[in-house]
N, C-alpha and C positions, 0 to 999 in steps of 0.2 A: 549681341553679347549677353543682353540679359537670362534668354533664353534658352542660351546655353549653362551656363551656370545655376538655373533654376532644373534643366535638366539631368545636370550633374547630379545636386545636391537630391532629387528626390529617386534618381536610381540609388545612393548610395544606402538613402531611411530605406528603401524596398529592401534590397539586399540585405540588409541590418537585421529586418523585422521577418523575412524568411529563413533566414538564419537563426535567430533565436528563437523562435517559434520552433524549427526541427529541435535544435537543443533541450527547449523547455520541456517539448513532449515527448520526449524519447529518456531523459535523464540521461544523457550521453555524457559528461563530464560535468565535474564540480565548480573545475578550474577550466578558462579557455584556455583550447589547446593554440597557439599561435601558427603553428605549420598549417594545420586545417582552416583557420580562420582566413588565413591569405589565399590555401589555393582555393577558397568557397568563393572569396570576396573579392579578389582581384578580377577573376572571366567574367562572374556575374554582373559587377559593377559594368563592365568594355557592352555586354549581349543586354545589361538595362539600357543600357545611353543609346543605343541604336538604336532599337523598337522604339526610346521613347519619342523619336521627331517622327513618328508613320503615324499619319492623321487616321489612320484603320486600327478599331479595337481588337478585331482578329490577332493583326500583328501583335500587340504588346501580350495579349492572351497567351499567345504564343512564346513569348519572351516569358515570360513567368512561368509560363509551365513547364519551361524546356532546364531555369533556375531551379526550380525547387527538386526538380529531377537528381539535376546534376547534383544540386550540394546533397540530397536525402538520401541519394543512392549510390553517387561515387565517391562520393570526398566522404561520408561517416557511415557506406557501408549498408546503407538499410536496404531492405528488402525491395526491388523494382517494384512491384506491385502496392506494397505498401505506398511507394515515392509517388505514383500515379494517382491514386486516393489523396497523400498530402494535397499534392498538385492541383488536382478536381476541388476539394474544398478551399484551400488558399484562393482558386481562383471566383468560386462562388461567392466569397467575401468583397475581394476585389471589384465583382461586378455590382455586389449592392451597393457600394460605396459610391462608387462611377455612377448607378440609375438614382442614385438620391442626390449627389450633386449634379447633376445633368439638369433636373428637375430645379434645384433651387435657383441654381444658376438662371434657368430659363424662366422661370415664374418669380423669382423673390428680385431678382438683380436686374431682368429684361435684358439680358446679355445673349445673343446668337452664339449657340456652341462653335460655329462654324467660324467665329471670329477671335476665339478666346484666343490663339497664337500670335496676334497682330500687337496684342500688348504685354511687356515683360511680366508689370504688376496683376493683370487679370489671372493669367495664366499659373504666375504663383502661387495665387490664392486658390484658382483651381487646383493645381496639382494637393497644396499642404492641405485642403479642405478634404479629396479627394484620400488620401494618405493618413490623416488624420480617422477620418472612419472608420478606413482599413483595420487599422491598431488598436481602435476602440470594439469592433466587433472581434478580434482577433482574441481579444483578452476577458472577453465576457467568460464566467464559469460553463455556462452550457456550449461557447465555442471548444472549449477546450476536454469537455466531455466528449464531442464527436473526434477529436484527435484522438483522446485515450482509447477509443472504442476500437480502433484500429489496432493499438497495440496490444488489446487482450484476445487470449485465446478463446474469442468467443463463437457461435451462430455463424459459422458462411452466410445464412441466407439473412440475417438482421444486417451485416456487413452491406450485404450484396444491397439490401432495401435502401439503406443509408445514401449506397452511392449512389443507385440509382433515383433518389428522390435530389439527390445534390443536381447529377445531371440535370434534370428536369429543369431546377432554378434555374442555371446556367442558361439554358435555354430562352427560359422565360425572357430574363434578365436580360438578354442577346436582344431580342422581338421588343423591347421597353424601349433601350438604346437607340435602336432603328428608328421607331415610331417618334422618339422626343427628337431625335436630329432632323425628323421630316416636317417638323412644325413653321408652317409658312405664315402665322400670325393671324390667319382665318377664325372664324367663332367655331365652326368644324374639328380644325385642327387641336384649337386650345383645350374644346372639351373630349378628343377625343385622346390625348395627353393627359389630362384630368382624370378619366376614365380608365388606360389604361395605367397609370401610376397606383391608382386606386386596387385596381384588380391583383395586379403584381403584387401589392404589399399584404394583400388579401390570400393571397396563393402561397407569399413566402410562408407569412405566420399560419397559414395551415401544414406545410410543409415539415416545416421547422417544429410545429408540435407533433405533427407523426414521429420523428426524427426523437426528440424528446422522450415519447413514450418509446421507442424500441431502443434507446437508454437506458431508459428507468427499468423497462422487462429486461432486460441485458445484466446489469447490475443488481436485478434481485435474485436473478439468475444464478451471478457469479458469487453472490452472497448465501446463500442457501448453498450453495457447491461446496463453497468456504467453511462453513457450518457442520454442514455431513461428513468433508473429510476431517475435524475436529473431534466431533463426535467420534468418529468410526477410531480414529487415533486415543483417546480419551477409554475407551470400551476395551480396545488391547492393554492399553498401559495398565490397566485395572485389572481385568486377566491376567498379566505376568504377575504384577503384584499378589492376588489369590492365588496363584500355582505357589510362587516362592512360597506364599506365607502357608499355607497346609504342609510343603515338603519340611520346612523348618520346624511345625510342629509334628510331624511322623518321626523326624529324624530324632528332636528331643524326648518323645515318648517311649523310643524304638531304647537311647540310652538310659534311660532314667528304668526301663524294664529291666535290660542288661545291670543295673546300679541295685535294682533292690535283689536281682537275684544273689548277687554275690553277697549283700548281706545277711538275706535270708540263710545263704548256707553257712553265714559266719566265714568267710573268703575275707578278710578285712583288708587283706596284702594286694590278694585281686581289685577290690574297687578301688583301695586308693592308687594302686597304678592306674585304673584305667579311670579315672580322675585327673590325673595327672597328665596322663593323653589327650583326653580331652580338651584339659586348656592347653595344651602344646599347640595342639591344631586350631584352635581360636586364636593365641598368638602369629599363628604361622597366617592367620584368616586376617588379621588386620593389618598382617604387613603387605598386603597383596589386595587388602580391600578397593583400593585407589588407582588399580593400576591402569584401568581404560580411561582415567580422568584424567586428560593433556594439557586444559587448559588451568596456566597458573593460577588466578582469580581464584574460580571455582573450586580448585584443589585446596585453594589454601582455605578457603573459608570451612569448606566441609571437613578438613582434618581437624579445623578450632571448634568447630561446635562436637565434631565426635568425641574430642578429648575432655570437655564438660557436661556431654552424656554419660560417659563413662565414668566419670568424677561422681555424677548424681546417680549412681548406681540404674541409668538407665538402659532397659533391651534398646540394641541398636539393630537393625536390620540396612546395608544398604545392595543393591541391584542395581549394576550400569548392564545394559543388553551389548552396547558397540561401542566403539574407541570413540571419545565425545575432545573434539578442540576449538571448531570455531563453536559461540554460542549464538550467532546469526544477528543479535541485538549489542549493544555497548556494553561489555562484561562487567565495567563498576555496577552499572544501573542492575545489572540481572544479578549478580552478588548482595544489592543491598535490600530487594524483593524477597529474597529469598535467606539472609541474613534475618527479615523481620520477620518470616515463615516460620523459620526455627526457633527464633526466641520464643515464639509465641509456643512453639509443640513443646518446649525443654518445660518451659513454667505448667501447661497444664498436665503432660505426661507427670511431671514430682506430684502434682498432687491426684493423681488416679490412682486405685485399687492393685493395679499391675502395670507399673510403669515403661512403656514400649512406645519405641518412633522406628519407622521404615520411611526411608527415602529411594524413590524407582526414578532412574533418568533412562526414559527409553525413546531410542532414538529411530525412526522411521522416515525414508527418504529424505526430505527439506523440511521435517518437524521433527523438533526434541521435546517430551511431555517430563517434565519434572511432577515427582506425585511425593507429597510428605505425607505422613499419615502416623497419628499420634492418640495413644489415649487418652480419655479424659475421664474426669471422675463422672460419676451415677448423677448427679445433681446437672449436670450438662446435655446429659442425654435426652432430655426432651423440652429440650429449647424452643422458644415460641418459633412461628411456621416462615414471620420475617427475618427471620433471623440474620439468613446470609444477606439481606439488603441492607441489617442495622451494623454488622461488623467492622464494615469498609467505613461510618461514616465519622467522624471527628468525633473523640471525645467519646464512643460510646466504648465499654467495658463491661464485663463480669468481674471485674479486680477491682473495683473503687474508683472513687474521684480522682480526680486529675490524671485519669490513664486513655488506654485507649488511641494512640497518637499514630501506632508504629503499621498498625493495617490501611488507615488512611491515607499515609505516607506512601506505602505498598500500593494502594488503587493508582492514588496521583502519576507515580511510577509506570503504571501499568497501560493507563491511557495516554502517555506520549507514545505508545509501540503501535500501528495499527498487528506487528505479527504477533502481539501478546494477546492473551487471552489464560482467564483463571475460572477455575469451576472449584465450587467449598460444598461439602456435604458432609455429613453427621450418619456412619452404618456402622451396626452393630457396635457401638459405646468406642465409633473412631473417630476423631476430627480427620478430615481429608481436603486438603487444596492441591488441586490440580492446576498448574501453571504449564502453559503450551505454546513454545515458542515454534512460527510457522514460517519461513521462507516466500513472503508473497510477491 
């Protein structure tokens, strides 16, 4: 009876911990879903119980891999291929767990594996010792590094190396088992158990560091990927921004020609009509300025800081390229970024020579680059070379004591997002931060 209920209770922790484990690594829901939970956990729990009385690791091998199949690729959907790889490492773990209690078992306790079923309490302690492992290798960071790597679109052949060095363990780990259950108590046998326990764990951690670095090459990889399309996103946004910003001054030179000719000829009826046009269609420009911005937040924030540009007698330029509604991160948090972006452009643009702010939200595939770009006075413009590393930090300012709070506030902000990312640069007597929100 014991033995039944000790078998109960550790298919159900298996099931449990295959289960969350797909969930953890996949980010499949927030919340459990309970329809999925049952049909994951009811068959697996029936298909653990069974393997678990087959004195053959094959069989139970087999039970786990046939579980993590099912729940990874029918019950939530993932990719077969993908579920086969879980499978493969889930059971790699598995078996180092099993060749290190095998091992203590036999050498620390002097217990015959071959007898462990004969008693309820041994056998418990085997299994939760054995389980216990499991869960602790499952949860290490660099475990759960080889899960991710699955899930990014990385290297076929890094993938391929991975599982193919998992197999390998598998293997290994298979030939350890054998070799400890054949131990007849001989000085032969002891040390050739000693020996091969030693070699395996010598095999793993060389395994497992190869595995590690085509990680780490994988992720710098995917880091540097991440970078370049930023950059390359970053270089357009900047582009559109210089096209507007030359047509805006052709267009105003082109009227301001038109303005002095009719006063030259003394036309005074002429210019001030077409004075008067002019701001018709700036009127007509601000009522339509807004109209690709969908999302409330955003909209509401940029019409209150327009209407205190406009109050401070400053050029406003704004450019949306496409229809903008999800903002990809939490809209409070991107509203108060960029609330402290603009306070900051309003205060230095009043005190510059020619007061002008442009804001560019340009949107390309699954990144939106917000770009503010604002004047500043002549005393600014050659700002020591750390500049943008002193802006962000607490307390420091060009405005005096006790300032300085609101760009700090804005980094803090900024480093809860891994998709945010901000670029500040000082051309041609502009302040410019570029903020770039990226869908990763």
């Amino acid at each position: 009876m014991e033995i039944h209920i000790v078998n109960l209770l550790i298919s159900i922790l298996y099931v449990c911990l295959i289960i969350y484990v797909i969930i953890k690594t996949n980010e499949i829901e927030k919340h459990v879903n309970l329809k999925k939970f049952i049909l994951s956990f009811v068959p697996s729990v029936a298909l653990m119980l069974t393997v678990s009385y087959s004195n053959f690791i094959i069989v139970k091998m087999l039970g786990i891999f046939l579980i993590t199949l099912y729940v990874s690729s029918v019950v939530y959907r993932i990719k077969f291929i993908k579920g086969i790889m879980y499978a493969i490492i889930l059971l790699s773990f598995y078996f180092a767990s099993e060749l290190i209690t095998h091992f203590i078992f036999i050498k620390a306790f002097d217990i015959n594996i071959s007898n462990v079923g004969s008693s309820g309490l041994i056998y418990c302690l085997y299994s939760l010792m054995s389980f216990v492992l499991t869960s602790i290798m499952l949860n290490l960071d660099k475990s759960q590094l080889i899960f991710n790597m699955f899930n990014k679109s990385l290297d076929f052949k890094a993938k391929m190396a991975t599982l193919i060095i998992l197999v390998i363990l598998l293997f290994v780990i298979s030939i350890n088992i054998l070799v400890i259950n054949k131990i007849d108590g001989s000085s032969f046998s002891y040390l050739l158990s000693i020996g091969s326990f030693i070699a395996s764990m010598l095999l793993c951690m060389s395994l497992f560091y190869f595995i590690n670095i085509i990680i780490d090459t994988t992720n710098t990889l995917d880091l540097t990927k991440q970078y370049n399309n930023k950059l390359e996103l970053y270089n357009k946004t900047m582009q559109e921004l210089i096209d507007t910003q030359r047509r805006t001054v052709h267009e105003f030179n082109n009227k301001m020609t038109v303005l002095n000719g009719y006063i030259k000829d003394k036309r005074y009826e002429d210019a001030e009509f077409f004075i008067s046009k002019s701001l018709k269609e700036t009127k007509n420009l601000d009522n339509t300025l807004f109209k690709n911005i969908k999302n409330s937040g955003l909209k509401s924030l940029l019409l209150f800081k327009y209407a205190e540009i406009k109050d401070k007698n400053i050029g406003f330029e704004l450019m949306v390229n496409k229809r903008i509604e999800s903002l990809i991160i939490d809209s409070d948090d991107l509203c108060k970024i960029l609330g402290i972006f603009l306070d900051n452009a309003i205060e230095a643009a009043v005190n510059s020579e020619r007061p002008f702010i442009s804001v560019g939200i340009v949107k390309i595939e699954e990144s939106i680059s917000i770009t503010i770009m604002n004047s500043i006075a002549n005393e600014y413009i050659d700002m020591e070379k750390n500049f943008q590393e002193k802006i962000f930090q607490v307390g420091y300012s060009k405005k005096g004591y006790n300032r300085g709070f609101g760009l700090s506030i804005a980094k803090d902000l900024i480093d809860r997002y891994k998709e945010l990312s901000c670029v500040t640069e000082i051309i041609d007597g502009f302040f410019i931060q570029d903020l770039i929100v990226t869908r990763t």
